[in-house]
C-alpha positions as CSV (number, residue, x, y, z in Angstrom):
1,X,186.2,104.9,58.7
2,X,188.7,104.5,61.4
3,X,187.9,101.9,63.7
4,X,189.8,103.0,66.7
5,X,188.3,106.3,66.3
6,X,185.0,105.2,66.6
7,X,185.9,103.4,69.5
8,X,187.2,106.5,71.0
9,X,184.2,108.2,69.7
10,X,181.5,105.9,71.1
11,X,181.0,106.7,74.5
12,X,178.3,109.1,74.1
13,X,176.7,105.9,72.2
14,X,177.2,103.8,74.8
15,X,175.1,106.0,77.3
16,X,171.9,104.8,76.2
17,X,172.4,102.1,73.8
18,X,174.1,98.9,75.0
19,X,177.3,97.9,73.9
20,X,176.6,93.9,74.2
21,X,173.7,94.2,71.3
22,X,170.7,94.0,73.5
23,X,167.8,96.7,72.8
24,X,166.1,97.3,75.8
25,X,163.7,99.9,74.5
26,X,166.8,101.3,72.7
27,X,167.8,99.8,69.2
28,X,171.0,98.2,69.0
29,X,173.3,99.6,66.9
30,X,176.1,96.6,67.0
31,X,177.2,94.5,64.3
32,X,174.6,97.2,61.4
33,X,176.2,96.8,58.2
34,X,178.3,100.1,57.7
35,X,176.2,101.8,54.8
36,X,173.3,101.7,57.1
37,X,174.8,102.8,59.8
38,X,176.4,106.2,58.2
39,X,172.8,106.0,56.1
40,X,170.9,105.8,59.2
41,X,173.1,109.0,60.9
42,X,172.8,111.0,57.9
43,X,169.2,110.7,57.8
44,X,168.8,112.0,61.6
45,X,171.6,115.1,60.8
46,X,169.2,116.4,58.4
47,X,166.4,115.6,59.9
48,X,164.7,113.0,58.0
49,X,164.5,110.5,61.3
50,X,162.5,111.8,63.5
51,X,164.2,111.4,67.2
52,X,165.1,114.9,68.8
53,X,168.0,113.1,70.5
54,X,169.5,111.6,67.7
55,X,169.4,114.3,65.8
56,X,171.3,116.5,68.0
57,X,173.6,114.0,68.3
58,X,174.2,113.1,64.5
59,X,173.8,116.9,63.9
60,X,177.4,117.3,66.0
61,X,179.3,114.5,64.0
62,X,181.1,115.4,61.1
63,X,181.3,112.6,58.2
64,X,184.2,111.4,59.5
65,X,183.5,110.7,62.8
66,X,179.5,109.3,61.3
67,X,182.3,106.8,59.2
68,X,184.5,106.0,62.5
69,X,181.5,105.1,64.3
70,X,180.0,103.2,61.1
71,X,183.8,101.0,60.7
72,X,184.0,100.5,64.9
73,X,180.0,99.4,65.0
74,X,180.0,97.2,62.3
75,X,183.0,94.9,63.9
76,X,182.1,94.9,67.4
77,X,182.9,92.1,69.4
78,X,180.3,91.2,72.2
């Protein structure tokens, strides 16, 4: 993935979960090893996660934004 474009991309992220790492109430999705990232998006596209929002969400992205997101998540810098 492109990790400039999930930069770009992350700014609906960012609206409830924190770009510094903490999780208040939210998980944090920083520094997640990129296979579980895209793993972890997959799973809510088709519905196998159950969180309405997420799955709307993840049901938008196409699998090359999911790996954008994925490269730019796994190499944030706090």
């Amino acid at each position: 993935g492109d990790a400039e474009y999930g930069e770009y991309l992350s700014a609906e992220c960012t609206a409830c979960h924190l770009k510094d790492g903490t999780a208040n109430g939210i998980p944090s999705i920083t520094n997640w090893p990129e296979e579980d990232f895209v793993a972890a998006l997959h799973a809510y596209k088709v519905k196998l996660r159950p969180h309405p929002v997420m799955q709307m969400m993840a049901g938008r992205l196409s699998n090359e934004e999911i790996a954008a997101l994925a490269a730019y998540y796994a190499t944030i810098q706090n």
